[in-house]
C-alpha positions as CSV (number, residue, x, y, z in Angstrom):
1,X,148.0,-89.8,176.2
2,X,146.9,-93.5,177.5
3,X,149.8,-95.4,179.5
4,X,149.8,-98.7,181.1
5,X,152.2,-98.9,184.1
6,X,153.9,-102.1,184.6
7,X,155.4,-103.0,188.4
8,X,153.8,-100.2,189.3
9,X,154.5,-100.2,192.9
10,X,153.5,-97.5,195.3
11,X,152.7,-95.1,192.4
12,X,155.5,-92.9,192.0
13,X,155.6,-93.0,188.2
14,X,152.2,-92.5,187.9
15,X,152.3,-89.3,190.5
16,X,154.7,-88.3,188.2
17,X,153.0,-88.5,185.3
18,X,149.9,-86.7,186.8
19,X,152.2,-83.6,187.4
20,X,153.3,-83.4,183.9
21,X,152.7,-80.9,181.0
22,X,150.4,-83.1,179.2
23,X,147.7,-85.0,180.5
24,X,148.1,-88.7,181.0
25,X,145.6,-91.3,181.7
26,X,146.1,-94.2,183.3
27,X,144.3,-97.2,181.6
28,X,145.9,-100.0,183.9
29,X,148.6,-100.4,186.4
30,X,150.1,-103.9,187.2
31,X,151.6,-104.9,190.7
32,X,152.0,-108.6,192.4
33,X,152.8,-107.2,196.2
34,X,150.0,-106.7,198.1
35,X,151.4,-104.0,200.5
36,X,152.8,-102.4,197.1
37,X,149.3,-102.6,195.9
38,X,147.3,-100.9,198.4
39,X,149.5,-98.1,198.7
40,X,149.0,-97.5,195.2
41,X,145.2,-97.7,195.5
42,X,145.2,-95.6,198.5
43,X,146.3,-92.8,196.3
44,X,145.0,-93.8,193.3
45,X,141.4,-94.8,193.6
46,X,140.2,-94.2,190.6
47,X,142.5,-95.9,188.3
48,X,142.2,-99.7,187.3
49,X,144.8,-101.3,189.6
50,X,145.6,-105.7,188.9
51,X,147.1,-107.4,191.6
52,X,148.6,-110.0,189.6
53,X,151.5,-111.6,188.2
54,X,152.3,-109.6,185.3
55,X,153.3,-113.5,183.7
56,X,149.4,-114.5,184.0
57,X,148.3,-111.5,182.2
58,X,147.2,-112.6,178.3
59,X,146.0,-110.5,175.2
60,X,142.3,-110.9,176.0
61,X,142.5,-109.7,180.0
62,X,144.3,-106.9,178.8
63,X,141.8,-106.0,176.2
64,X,139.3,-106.3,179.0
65,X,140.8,-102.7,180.5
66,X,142.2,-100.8,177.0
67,X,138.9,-101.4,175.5
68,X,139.9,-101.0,172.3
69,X,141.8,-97.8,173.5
70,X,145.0,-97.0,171.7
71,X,148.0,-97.4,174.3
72,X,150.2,-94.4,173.7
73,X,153.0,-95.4,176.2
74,X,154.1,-98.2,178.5
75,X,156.2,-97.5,181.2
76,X,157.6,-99.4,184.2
77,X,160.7,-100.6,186.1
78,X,160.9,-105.0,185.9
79,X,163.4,-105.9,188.6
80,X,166.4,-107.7,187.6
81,X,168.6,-110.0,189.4
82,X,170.7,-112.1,187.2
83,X,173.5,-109.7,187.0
84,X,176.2,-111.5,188.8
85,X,175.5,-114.7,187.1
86,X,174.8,-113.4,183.5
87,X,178.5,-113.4,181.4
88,X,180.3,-115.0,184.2
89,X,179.1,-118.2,183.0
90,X,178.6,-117.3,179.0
91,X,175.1,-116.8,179.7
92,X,173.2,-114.1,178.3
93,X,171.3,-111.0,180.1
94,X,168.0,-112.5,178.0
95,X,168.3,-116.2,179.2
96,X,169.2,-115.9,182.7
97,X,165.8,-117.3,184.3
98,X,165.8,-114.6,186.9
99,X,165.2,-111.6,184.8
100,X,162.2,-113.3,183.0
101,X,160.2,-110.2,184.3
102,X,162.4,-108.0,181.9
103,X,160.8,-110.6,179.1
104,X,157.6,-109.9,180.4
105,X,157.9,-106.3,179.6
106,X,158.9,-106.7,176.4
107,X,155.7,-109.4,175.6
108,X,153.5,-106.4,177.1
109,X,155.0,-104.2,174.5
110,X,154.6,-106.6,171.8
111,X,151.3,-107.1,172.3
112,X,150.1,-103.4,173.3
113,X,152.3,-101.5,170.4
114,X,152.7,-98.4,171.9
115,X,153.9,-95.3,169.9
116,X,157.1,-95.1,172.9
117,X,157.9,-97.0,176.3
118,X,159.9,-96.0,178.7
119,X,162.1,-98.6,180.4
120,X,164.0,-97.3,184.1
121,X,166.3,-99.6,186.0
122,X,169.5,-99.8,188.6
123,X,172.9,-97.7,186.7
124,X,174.9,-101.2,187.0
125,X,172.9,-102.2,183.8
126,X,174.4,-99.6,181.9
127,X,177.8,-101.1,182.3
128,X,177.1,-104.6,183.1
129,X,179.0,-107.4,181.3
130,X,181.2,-104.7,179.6
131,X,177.9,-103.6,178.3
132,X,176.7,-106.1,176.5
133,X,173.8,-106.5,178.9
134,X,172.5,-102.8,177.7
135,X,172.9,-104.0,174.2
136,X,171.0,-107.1,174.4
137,X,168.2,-105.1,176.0
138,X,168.0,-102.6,172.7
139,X,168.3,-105.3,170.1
140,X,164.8,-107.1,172.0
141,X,163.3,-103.7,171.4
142,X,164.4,-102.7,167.9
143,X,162.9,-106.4,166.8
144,X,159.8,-104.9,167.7
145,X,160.3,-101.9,165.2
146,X,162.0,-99.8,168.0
147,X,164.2,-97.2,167.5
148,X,165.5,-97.3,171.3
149,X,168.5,-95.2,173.1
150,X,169.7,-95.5,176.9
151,X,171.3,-93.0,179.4
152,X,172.0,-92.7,183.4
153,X,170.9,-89.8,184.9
154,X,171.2,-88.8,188.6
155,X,168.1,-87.7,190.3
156,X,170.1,-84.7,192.0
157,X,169.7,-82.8,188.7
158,X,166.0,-82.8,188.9
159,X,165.9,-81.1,192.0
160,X,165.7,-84.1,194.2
161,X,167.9,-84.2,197.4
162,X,169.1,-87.5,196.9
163,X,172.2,-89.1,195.3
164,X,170.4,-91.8,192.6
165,X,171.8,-93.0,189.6
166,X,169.2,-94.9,187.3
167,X,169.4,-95.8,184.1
168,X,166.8,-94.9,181.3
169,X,165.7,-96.5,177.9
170,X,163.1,-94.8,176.0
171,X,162.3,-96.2,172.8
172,X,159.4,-95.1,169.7
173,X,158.1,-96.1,166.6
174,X,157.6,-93.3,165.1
175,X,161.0,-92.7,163.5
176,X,161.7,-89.4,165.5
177,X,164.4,-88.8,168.3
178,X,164.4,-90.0,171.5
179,X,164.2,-87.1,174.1
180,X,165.9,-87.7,177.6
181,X,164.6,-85.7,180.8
182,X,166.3,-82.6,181.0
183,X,168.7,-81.1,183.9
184,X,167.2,-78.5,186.2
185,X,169.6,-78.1,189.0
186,X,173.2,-76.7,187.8
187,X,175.9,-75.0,189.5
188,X,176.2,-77.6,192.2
189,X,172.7,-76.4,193.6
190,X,171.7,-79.3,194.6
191,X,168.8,-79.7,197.2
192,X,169.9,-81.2,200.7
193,X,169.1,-83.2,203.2
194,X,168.2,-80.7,205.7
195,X,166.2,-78.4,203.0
196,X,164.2,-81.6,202.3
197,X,163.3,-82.9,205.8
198,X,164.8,-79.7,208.3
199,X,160.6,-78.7,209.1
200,X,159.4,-81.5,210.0
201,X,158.3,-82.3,214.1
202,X,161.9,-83.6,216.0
203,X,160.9,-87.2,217.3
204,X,163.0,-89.3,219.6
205,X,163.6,-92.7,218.9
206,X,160.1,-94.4,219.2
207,X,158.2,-91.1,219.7
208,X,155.4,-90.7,216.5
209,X,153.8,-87.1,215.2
210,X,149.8,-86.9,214.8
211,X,150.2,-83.9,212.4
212,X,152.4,-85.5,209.8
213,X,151.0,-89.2,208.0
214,X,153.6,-92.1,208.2
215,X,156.2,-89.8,210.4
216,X,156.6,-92.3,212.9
217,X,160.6,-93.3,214.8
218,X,161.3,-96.5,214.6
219,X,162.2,-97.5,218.4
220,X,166.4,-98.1,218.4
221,X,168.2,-100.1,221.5
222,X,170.2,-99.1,223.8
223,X,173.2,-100.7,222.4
224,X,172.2,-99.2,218.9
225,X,171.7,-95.4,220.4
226,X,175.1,-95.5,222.3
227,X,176.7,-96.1,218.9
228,X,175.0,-94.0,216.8
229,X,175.5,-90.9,219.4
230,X,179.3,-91.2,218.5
231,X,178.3,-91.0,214.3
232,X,178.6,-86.8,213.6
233,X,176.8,-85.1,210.4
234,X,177.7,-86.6,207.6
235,X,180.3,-89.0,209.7
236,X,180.8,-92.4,209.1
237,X,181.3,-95.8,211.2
238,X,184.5,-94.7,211.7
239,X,183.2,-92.0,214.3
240,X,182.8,-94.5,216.8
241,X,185.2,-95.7,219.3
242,X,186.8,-99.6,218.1
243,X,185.6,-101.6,221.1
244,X,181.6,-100.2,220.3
245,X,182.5,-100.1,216.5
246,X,180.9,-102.5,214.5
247,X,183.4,-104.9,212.4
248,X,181.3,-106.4,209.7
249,X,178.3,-105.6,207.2
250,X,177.9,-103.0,204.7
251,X,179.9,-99.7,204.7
252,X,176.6,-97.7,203.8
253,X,175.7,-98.6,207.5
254,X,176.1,-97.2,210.6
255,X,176.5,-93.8,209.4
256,X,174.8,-90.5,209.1
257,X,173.5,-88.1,206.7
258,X,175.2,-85.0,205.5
259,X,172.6,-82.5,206.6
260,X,174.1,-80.0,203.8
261,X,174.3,-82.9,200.8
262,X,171.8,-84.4,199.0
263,X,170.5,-88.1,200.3
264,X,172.7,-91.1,199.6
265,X,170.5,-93.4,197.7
266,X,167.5,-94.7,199.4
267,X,167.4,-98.1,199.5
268,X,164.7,-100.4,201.1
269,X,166.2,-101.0,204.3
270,X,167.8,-97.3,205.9
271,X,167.0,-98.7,209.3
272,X,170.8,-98.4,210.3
273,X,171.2,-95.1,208.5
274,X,170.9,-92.2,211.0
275,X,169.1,-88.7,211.0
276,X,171.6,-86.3,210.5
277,X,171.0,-84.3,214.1
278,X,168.9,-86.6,215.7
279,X,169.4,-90.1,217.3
280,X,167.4,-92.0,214.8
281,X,166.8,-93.6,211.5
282,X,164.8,-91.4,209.4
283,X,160.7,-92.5,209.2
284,X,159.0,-92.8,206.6
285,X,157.8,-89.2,205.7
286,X,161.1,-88.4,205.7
287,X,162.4,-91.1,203.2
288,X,159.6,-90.0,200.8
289,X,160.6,-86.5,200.7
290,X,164.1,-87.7,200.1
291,X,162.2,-89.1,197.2
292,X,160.0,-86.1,196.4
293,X,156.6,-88.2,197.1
294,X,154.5,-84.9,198.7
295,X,153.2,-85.2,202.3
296,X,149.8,-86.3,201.4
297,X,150.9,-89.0,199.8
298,X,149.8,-92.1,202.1
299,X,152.0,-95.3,202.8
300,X,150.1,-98.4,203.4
301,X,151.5,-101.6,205.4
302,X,153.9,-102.1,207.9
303,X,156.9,-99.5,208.3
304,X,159.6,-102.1,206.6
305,X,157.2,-102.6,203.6
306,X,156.6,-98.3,203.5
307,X,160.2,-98.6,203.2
308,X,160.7,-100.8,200.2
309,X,158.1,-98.9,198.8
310,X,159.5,-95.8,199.4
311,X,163.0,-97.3,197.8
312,X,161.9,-98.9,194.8
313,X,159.8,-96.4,193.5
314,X,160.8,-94.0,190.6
315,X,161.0,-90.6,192.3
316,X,158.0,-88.5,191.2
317,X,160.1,-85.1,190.0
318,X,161.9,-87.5,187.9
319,X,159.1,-89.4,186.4
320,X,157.2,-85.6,185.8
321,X,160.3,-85.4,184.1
322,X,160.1,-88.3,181.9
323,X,156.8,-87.4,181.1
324,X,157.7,-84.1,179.9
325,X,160.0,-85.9,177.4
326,X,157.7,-88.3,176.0
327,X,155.1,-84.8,175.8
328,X,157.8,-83.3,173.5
329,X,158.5,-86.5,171.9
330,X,154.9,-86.4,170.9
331,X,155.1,-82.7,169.8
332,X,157.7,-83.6,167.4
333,X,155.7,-86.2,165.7
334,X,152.9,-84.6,165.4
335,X,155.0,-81.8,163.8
336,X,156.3,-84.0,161.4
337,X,152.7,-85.6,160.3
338,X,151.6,-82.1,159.8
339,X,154.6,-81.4,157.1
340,X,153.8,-84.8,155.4
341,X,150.3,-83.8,154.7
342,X,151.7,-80.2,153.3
343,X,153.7,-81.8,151.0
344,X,151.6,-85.0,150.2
């Protein structure tokens, strides 16, 4: 089955998709950042990789990599910003300026006329605008001849120890069902922090570990070691005395991981989120197997840009599992050909 993947980033759909049932093939990946980009190739050096603004890419320099392959799926994740200003105003989802990249998608599957695509974004779109925002995002993709359905799942279902609500639409054009990535974890089994990260080398803050690939402590002040000494497992700003207590800034800060919990959701900055028994942020080995990326997985750039990579990426246990749907998607409809021929 060929795919294209759009905002591709470090790679973590397209790990996934390599894990999967059925075998995919990559016949182009897209990313503008070039950090973003050499991670991806890094690990991917085989597959046809365009650093380029998805809005410069035209008909014929896509034809120039499908050659005249059909395009079985598109999948991909466009960033989208205008949710604050979109309804508060009267302005649509669509023609806030800001989340042309979402239109961009949408040209790529007009063009490319895949049988599905699979669209994954932040939960808040689900709801935004008294959701209105997830309806306008259907309708641009039954114009197309899509039958298209949305859901939020939570990544702690699929085995991943991290808290991550994302939201999924999967559309076709085949007039079957749309299949949503099914639970594995039940029973509250979910995988924790410790279970995740517990065997890797202890590092102090600064201190880096030959054995392991991008498992490198970021170096912490004084002032910021003192406070985060006071922070217990799992504890909160709260834990630390007023007069060192910070009194601004984001509540997910200054606090600590629940070594027995999945991961809170990793964003790209967990610089002032601490290791749940040592004094230090997590590095970025450890943020990846919060997000399931395997050890041999290689980071490329500097340690805040492995970070946003590591936090925008789909994780790759969720993406195997969004491949396996689109596999039994495919199943169906080919199970439904078969009975048109027997009674044509």
């Amino acid at each position: 089955m060929n795919y294209i993947d759009l905002f591709s980033g470090a790679g973590g759909l397209t790990l996934g998709f390599q894990k999967s049932k059925l075998k995919f093939k990559s016949l182009l990946a897209i990313e503008i950042a070039k950090d973003f980009a050499k991670t991806y190739s890094a690990n991917f050096p085989n597959h046809n990789l365009l650093i380029e603004n998805i809005c410069d890419i035209d008909e014929i320099k896509l034809s120039k990599y499908i050659n005249d392959e059909t395009i079985d799926l598109v999948v991909g994740g466009p960033p989208c910003q205008g949710f604050s200003m979109a309804g508060n105003i009267g302005r649509k989802f669509i023609d806030d300026p800001r989340n042309h990249l979402f239109k961009e998608f949408v040209r790529i599957v007009k063009i490319t006329k895949p049988k599905f695509f699979v669209l994954e974004n932040v939960a808040r779109l689900y709801i935004h605008n008294n959701g209105a925002t997830r309806k306008e995002i259907i309708t641009a993709f039954e114009e197309l001849g899509y039958s298209v359905d949305c859901k939020v799942v939570n990544t702690k279902f699929f085995g991943i120890p991290q808290e991550r609500n994302r939201v999924l639409f999967i559309g076709n054009n085949l007039g079957i069902q749309n299949i949503f990535p099914k639970q594995t974890i039940m029973n509250d089994q979910f995988a924790s922090v410790v279970s995740a990260i517990g065997d890797l080398p202890p590092l102090s803050s600064g201190e880096s570990c030959n054995n392991f690939r991008n498992h490198a402590a970021m170096k912490h002040s004084e002032q910021m070691l003192k406070k985060m000494s006071f922070v217990k497992d799992g504890g909160t700003r709260l834990d630390i005395p007023e007069k060192y207590r910070p009194k601004t800034g984001d509540i997910r800060k200054y606090i600590r991981y629940n070594s027995q919990k999945p991961s809170i959701c990793i964003t790209g900055d967990m610089r002032k989120v601490f290791h749940p028994t040592q004094n230090r942020a997590l590095t970025v080995r450890e943020l990846a197997r919060l997000q399931s990326f395997p050890d041999d997985f290689i980071f490329c750039g500097s340690t805040i840009s492995q970070q946003q990579q590591i936090g925008n990426a789909v994780p790759p246990s969720l993406a195997t599992a969004i491949a396996n749907s689109i596999h039994e998607m495919s199943l169906v409809s080919s199970l439904k050909e078969k009975r048109k021929m027997q009674y044509a």
